[in-house]
N, C-alpha and C positions, 0 to 999 in steps of 0.2 A: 490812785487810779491813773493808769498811764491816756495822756493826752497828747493828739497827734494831729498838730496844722497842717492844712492841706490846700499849697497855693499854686493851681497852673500857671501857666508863662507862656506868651510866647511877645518877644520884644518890649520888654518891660524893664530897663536898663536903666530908664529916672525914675520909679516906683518900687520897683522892688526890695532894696534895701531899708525904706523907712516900715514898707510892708512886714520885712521879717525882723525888723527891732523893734517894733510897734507889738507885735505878738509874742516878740519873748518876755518884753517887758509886762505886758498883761498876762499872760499866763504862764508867768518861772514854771520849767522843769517840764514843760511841752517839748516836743520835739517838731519841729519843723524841718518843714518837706517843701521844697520845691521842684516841678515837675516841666522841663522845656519842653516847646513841642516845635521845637527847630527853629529858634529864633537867628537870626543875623547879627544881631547886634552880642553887647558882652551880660547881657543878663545872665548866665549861666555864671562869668567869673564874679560881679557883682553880686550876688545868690549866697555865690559860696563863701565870698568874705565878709558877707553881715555875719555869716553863723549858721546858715542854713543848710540841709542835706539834701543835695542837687541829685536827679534824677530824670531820666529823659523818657519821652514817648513820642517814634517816629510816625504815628498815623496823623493825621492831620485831622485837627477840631477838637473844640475843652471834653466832648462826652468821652471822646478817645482815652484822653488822658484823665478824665476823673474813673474812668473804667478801671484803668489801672494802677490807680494810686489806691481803690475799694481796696482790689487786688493785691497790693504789694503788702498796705502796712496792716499791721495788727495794733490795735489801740483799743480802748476803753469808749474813750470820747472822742468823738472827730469833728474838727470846727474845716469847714471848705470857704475860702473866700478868695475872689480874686485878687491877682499881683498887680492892679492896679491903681494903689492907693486912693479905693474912693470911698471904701468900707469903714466905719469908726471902732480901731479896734479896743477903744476901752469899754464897748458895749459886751466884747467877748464874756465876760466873768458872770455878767448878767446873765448873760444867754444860760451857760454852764447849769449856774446854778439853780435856773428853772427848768433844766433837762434832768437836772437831777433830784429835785425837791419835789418836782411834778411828775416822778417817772414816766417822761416823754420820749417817743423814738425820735425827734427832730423839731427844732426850734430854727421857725424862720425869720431874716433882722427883715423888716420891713421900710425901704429905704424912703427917708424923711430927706426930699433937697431942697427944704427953707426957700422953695420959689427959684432955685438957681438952677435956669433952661438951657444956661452951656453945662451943666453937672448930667442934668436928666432931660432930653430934650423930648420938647414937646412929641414930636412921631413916635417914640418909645415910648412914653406917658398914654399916648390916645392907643396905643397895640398892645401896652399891658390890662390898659381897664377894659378894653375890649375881650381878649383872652381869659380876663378872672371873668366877667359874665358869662363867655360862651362853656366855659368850662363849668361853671353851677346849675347851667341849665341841662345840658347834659350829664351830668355826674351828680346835682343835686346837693352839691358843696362845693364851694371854693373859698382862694386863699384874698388877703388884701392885694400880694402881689406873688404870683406864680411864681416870676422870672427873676427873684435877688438870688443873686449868686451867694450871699452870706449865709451861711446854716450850719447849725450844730446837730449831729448825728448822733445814736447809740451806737453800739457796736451790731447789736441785733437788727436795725435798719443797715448799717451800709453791708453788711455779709449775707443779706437775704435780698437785696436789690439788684435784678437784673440786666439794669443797667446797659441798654439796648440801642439808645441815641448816640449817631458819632459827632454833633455839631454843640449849639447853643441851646435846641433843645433839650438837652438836659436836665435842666432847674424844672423843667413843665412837666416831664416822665415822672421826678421826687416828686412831687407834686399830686399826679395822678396813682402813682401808685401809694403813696399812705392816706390815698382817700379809697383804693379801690382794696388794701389789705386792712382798710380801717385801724389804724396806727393812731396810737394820741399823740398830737401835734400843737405848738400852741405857734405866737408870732410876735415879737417885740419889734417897738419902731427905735431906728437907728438912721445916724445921721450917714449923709451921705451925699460928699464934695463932687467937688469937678477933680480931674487928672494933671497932674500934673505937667507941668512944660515940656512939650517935646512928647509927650505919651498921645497915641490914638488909638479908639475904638477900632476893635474888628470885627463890630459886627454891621452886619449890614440889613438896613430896617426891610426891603421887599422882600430879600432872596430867604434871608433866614424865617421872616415871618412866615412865608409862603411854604417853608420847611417845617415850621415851628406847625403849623394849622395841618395841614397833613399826618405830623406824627401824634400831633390831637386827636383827627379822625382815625388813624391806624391804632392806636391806642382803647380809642372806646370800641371799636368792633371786636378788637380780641377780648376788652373786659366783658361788654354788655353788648355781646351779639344777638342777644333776643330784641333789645331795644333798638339797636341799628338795624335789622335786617327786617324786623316786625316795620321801624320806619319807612326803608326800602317799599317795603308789599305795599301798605299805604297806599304811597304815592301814586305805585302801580296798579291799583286798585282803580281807585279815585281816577287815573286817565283812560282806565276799561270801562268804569262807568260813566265816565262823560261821550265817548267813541259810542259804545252799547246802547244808550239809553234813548235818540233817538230812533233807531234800526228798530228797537223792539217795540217804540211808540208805535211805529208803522204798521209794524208786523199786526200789531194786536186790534191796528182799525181798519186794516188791507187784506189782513194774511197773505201780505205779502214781502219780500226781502229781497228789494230792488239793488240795494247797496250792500253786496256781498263781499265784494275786499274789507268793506268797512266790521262788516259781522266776527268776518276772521282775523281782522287783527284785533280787533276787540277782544273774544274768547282769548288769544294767543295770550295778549298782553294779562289777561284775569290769571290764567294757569302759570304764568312767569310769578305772578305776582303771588300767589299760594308755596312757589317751589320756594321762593323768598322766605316766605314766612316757615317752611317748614324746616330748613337750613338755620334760621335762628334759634328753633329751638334744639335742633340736633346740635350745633356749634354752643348754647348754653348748657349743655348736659358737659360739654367736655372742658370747657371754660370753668365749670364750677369744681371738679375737679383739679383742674392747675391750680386753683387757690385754697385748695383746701389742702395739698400738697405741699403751696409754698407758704401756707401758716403753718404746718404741720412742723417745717423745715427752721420756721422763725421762733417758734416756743423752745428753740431745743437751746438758744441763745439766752442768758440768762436779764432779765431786766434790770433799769437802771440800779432801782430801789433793791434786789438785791444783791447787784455789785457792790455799790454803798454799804449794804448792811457785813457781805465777807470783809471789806477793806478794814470798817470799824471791827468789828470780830479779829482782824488779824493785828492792828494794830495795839490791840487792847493785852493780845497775848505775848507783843513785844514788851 
């Protein structure tokens, strides 16, 4: 079964070589791919002289360029991990092997950093655990940690994935969507260092977070717009009847309706609040269609368990 590393880049020029001899070494006869995304520095020549097959994507941000690496390669199995040596890659084989013993569409490493807050710092730690709650509570599943960039793919998850994120959220989109196509998933813990000398994060904890929660909320309104938009009416309800509910005390010990701005925006706010709710379910009638469209789309991919089973089938006839 052909297998296909898949390492974005952008200025990774003291990591990336131990990166892609790290994964040839654990997984002989993989093809590794790495992908610039306009770096300055010589990661590109570095890249190419551990052994790896360099390829570029001018949009700027990892979703961009894992977009097109879906895109480019055809593989069996697909392992994504960052080029910034902080992944352990002799956990890869494990991973592998229980994507394929457990016919899973993707296995998440779930990053273990033994207490070391220059490896995984605290702000990132308090924004991941916060994200994996907000995310169960809405969606009614989630992961240990959404956001590891370590993961192993089927073929039938990364050519049926949309893949819509151009930044960091990207890990959080895989995430929600093989919870929202119901995909079997499982998650191994894997260690995971600090960067090496001279290497820096680019992500940055407000702007991306602030990005990341937004493409959360834009996310669940196109899955479950009965549940976002039924929330919506709620709200708007509930401030029709706090507005309403003295006016009509009145009314009914007066017959009278001295506070009539208050009446009409009351009603206003109530019929706002119905169009609301009626928009969720016209928007979940069409929603449930697009995923029945794109399972439709993903059965036509064959599963792990029976790639495995042609591969022994063919090798057996050798």
């Amino acid at each position: 079964m052909k297998t296909a590393v898949l390492i974005p880049c952008l200025n990774e020029e003291e990591a990336i070589t131990n990166v892609v001899r790290d994964f040839a070494a654990q997984l002989p006869g993989a093809d590794i791919y790495v992908y610039d995304n306009g770096s300055t520095d010589r990661t590109i020549e570095v890249a190419r002289a551990a052994g790896a097959i360099v390829s570029y994507e001018s949009r700027k941000g990892k979703g961009n360029v894992v977009s097109r690496m879906f895109a480019d390669i055809d593989a069996d199995i697909y392992v994504l991990v960052d080029g910034d040596d902080t992944y352990d890659a002799t956990a890869a084989p494990e991973m592998v092997e229980k994507l394929l013993n457990e016919n899973l569409d993707m296995v998440v490493g779930i990053r273990d950093h033994k207490d070391e807050d220059e490896a995984y710092r605290s702000g990132h730690q308090t924004g991941n655990a916060v994200f994996n709650k907000f995310l169960g509570v809405i969606f009614e599943k989630t992961f240990t940690d959404i956001f590891s960039g370590y993961r192993i793919f089927s073929k039938r998850f990364v050519k049926t994935f949309p893949c819509l994120s151009r930044g960091f959220e990207i890990e959080m989109e895989m995430s929600i969507h093989s919870i929202a196509a119901r995909l079997p998933v499982a998650e191994v813990v894997t260690t995971y260092g600090k960067r090496p000398e001279g290497s820096h994060s680019k992500l940055n904890t407000y702007r991306d977070g602030m990005r990341i929660l937004m493409t959360m909320v834009h996310l669940f309104r196109h899955i479950s717009p009965l549940k976002f938009y039924a929330g919506v009416a709620g709200l708007l309800a509930l401030f029709s009847f706090c507005l309403g509910l003295p006016v009509i005390t009145e009314w009914m010990q007066t017959g009278l309706v001295p506070k009539l701005p208050t009446a009409v925006l009351a009603a206003s706010v109530g019929i706002i609040s119905c169009l609301f709710f009626a928009i969720g379910i016209i928007l979940n009638s069409v929603s449930r269609g697009h995923m029945e469209m794109r399972r439709l789309v993903y059965l036509n991919f064959p599963s792990m368990a029976a790639c495995r089973r042609d591969e022994c089938e063919n090798v057996e006839k050798e």
